[in-house]
N, CA, C and O atoms as CSV, one atom per row, in Angstrom:
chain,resi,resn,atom,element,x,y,z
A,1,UNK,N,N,110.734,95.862,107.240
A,1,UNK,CA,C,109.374,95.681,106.822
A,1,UNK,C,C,109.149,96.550,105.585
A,1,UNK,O,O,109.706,97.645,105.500
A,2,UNK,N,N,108.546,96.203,104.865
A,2,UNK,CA,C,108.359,96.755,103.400
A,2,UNK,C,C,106.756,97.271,103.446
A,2,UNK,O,O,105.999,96.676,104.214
A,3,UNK,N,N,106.352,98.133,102.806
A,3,UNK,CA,C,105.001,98.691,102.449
A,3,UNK,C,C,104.945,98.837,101.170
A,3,UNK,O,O,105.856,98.996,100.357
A,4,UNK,N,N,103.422,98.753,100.985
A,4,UNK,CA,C,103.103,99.181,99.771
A,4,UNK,C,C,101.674,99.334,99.617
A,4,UNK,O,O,101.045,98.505,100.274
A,5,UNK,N,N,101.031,100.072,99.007
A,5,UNK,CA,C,99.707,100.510,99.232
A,5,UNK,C,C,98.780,99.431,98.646
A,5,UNK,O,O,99.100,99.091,97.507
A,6,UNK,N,N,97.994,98.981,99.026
A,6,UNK,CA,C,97.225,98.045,98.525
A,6,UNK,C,C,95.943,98.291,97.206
A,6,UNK,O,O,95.324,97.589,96.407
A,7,UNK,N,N,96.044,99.851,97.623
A,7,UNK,CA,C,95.210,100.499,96.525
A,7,UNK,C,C,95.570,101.113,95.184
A,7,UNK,O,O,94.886,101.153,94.162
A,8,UNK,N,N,96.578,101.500,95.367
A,8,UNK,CA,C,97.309,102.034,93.962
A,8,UNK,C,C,98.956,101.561,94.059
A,8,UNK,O,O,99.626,102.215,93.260
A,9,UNK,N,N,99.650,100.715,94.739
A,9,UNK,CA,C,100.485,100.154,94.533
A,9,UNK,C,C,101.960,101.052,94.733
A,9,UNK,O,O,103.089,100.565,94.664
A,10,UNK,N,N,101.691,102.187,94.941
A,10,UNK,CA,C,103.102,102.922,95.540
A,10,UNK,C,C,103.156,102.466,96.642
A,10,UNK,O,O,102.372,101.938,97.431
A,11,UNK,N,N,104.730,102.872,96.591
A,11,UNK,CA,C,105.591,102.257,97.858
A,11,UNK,C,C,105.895,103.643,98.751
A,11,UNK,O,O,106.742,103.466,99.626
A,12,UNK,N,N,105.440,104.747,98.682
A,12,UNK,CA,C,105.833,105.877,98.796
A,12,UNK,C,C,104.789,106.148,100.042
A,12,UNK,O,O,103.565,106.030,99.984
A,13,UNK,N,N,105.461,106.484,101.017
A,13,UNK,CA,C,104.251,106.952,102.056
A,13,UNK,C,C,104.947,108.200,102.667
A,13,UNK,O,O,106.123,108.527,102.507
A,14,UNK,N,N,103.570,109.117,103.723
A,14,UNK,CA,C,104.041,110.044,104.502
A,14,UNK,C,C,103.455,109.864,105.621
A,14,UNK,O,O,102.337,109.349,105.629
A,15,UNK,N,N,104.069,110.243,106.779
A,15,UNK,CA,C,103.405,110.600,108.064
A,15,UNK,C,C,103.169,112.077,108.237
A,15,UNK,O,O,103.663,113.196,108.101
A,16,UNK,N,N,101.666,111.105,108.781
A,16,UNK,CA,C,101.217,112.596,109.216
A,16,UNK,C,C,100.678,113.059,110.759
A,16,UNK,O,O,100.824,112.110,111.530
A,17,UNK,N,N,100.256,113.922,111.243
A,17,UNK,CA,C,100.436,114.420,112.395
A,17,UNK,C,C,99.009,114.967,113.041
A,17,UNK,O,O,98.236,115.584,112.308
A,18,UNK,N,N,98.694,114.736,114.371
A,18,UNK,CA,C,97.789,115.179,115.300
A,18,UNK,C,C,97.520,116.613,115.009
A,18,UNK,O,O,98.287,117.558,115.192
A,19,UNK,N,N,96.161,116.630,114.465
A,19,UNK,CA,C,95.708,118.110,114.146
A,19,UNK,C,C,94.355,118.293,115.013
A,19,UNK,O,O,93.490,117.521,115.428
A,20,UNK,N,N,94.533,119.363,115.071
A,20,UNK,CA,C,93.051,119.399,116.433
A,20,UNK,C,C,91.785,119.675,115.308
A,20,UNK,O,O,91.734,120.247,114.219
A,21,UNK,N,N,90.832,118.983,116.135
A,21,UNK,CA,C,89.569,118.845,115.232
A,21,UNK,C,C,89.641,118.046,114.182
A,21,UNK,O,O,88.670,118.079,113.426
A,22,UNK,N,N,91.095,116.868,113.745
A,22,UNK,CA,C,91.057,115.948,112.858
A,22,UNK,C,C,91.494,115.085,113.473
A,22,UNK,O,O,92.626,114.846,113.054
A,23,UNK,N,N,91.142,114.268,114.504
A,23,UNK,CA,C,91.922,113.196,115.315
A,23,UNK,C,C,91.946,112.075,114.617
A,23,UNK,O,O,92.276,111.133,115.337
A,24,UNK,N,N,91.615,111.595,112.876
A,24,UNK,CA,C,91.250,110.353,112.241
A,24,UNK,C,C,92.499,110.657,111.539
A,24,UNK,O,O,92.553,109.861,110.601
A,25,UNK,N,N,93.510,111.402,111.530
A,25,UNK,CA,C,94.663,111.699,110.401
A,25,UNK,C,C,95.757,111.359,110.868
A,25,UNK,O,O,96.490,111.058,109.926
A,26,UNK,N,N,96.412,111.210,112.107
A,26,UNK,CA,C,97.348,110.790,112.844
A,26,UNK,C,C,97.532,109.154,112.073
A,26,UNK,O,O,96.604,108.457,111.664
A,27,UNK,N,N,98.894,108.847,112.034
A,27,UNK,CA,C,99.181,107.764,111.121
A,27,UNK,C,C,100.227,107.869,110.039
A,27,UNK,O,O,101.293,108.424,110.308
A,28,UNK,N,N,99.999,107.366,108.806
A,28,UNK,CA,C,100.711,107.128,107.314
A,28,UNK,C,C,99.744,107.182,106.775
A,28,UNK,O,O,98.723,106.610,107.156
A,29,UNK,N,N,99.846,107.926,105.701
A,29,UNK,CA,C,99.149,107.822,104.225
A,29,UNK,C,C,100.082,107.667,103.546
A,29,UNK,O,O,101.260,107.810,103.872
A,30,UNK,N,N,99.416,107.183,101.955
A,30,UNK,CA,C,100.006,106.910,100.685
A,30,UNK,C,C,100.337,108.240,100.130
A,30,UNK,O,O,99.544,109.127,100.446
A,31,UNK,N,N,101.383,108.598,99.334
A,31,UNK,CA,C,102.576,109.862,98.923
A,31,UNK,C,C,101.188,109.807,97.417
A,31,UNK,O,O,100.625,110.814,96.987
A,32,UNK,N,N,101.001,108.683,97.020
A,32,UNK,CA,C,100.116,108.944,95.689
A,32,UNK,C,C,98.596,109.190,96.046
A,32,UNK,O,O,98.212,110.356,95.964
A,33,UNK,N,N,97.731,108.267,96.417
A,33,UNK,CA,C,96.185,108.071,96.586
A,33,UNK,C,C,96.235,109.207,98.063
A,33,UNK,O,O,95.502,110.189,97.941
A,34,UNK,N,N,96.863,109.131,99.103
A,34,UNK,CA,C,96.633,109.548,100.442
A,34,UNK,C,C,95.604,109.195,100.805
A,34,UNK,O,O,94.699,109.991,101.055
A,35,UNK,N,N,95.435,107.311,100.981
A,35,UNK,CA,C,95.325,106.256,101.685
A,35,UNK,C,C,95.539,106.444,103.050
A,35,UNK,O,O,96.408,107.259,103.362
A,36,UNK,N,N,95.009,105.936,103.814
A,36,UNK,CA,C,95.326,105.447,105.185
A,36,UNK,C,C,95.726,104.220,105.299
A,36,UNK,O,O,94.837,103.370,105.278
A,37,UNK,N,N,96.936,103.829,105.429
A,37,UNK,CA,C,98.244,102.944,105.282
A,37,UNK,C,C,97.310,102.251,106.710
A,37,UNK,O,O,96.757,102.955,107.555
A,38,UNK,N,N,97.317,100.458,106.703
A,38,UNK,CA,C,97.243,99.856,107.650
A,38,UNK,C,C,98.105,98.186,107.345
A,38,UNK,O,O,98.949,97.873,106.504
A,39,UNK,N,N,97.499,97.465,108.338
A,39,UNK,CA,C,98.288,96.350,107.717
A,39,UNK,C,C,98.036,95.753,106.966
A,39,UNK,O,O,98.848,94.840,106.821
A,40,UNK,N,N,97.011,95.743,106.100
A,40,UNK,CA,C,96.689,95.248,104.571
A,40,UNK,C,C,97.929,95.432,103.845
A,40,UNK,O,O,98.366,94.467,103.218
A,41,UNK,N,N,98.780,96.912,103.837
A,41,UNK,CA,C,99.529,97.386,103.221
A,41,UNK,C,C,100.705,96.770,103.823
A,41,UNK,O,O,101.681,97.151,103.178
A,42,UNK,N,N,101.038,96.023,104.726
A,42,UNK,CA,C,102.464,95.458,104.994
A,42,UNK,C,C,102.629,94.084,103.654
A,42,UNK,O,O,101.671,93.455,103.204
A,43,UNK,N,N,103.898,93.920,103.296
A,43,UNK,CA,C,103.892,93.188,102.082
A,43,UNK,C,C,104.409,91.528,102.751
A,43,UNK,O,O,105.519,91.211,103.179
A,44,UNK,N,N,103.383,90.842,102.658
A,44,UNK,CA,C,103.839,89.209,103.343
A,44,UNK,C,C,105.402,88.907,102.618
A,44,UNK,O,O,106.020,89.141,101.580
A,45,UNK,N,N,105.556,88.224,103.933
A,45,UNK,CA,C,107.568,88.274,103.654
A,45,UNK,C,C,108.197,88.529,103.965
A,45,UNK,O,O,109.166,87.835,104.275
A,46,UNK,N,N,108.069,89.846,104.117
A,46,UNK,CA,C,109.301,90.350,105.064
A,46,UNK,C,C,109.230,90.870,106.558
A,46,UNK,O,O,108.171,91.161,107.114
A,47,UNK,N,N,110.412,90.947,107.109
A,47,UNK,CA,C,110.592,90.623,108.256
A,47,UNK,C,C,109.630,92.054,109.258
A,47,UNK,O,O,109.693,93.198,108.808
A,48,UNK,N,N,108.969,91.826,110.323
A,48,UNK,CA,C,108.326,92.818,111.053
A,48,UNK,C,C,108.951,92.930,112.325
A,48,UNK,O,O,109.604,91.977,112.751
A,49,UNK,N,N,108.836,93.938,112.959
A,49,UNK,CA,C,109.629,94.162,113.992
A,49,UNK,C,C,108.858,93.681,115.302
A,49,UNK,O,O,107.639,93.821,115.208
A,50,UNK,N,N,109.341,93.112,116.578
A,50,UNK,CA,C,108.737,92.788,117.722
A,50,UNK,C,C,107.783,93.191,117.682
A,50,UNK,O,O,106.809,92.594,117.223
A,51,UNK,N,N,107.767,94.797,118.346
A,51,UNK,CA,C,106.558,95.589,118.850
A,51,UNK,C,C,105.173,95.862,117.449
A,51,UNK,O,O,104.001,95.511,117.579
A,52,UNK,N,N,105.566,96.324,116.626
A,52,UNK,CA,C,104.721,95.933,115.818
A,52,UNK,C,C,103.790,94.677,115.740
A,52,UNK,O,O,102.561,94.655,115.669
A,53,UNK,N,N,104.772,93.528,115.774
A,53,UNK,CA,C,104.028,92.288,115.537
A,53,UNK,C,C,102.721,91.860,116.662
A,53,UNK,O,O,101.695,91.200,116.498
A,54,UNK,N,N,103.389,92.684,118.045
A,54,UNK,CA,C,102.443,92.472,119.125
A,54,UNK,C,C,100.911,93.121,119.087
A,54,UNK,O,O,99.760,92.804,119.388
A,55,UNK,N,N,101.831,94.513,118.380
A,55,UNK,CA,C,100.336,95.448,118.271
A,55,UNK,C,C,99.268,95.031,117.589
A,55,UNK,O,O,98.159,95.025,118.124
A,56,UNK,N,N,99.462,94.615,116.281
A,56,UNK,CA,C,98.823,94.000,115.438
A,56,UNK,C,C,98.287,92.413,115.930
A,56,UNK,O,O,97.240,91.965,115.462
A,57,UNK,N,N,99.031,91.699,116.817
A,57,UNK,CA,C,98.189,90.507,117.468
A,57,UNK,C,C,97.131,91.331,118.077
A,57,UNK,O,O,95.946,91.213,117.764
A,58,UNK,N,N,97.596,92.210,118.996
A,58,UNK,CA,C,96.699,92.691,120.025
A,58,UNK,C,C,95.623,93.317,119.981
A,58,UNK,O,O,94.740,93.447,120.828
A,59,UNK,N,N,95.757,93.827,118.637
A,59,UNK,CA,C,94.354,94.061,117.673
A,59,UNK,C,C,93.198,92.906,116.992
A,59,UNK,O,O,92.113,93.059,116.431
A,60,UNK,N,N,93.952,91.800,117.318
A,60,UNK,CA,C,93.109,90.487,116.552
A,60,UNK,C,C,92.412,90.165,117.814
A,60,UNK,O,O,91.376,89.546,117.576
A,61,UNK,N,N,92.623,90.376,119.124
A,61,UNK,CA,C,92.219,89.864,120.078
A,61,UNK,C,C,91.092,90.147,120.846
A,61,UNK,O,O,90.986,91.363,121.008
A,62,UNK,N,N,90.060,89.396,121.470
A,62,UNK,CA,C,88.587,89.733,122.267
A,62,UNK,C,C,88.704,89.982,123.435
A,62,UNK,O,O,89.471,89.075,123.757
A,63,UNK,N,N,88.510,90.566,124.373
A,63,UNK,CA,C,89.043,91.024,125.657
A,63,UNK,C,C,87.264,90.064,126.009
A,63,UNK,O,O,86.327,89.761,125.270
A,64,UNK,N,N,87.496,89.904,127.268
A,64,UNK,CA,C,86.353,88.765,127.718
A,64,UNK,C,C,85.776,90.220,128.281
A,64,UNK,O,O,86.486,91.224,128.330
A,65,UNK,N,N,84.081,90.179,128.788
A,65,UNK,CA,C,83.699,91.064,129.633
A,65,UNK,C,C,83.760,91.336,130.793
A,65,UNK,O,O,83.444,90.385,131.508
A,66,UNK,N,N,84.047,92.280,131.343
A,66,UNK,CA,C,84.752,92.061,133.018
A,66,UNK,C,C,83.689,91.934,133.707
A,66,UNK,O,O,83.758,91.762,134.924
């Protein structure tokens, strides 16, 4: 799977890590802008891996009300 930032166009990312009192930073950002990398930023085409592909369905989806 290929990335690339949708906002300034580097391909360059970092992960970053669970900090207490910043629970919105956990993820990838962009190495240039430090973006919050999502799937906007996956580049149509190339190949995605299983579990990924599920997560990202499973995010499109409405859970009915119980």
């Amino acid at each position: 799977m290929k990335i690339r930032c949708s906002q300034c166009g580097s391909a360059r990312f970092f992960f970053t890590d669970y900090r207490e009192g910043q629970p919105n930073v956990h993820g990838a950002r962009c190495a240039s802008c430090k973006k919050r990398l999502d799937s906007q930023d996956l580049l149509p085409g190339t190949s995605m891996d299983p579990i990924t592909h599920c997560l990202l369905a499973s995010q499109k989806t409405v859970r009915a009300p119980d």
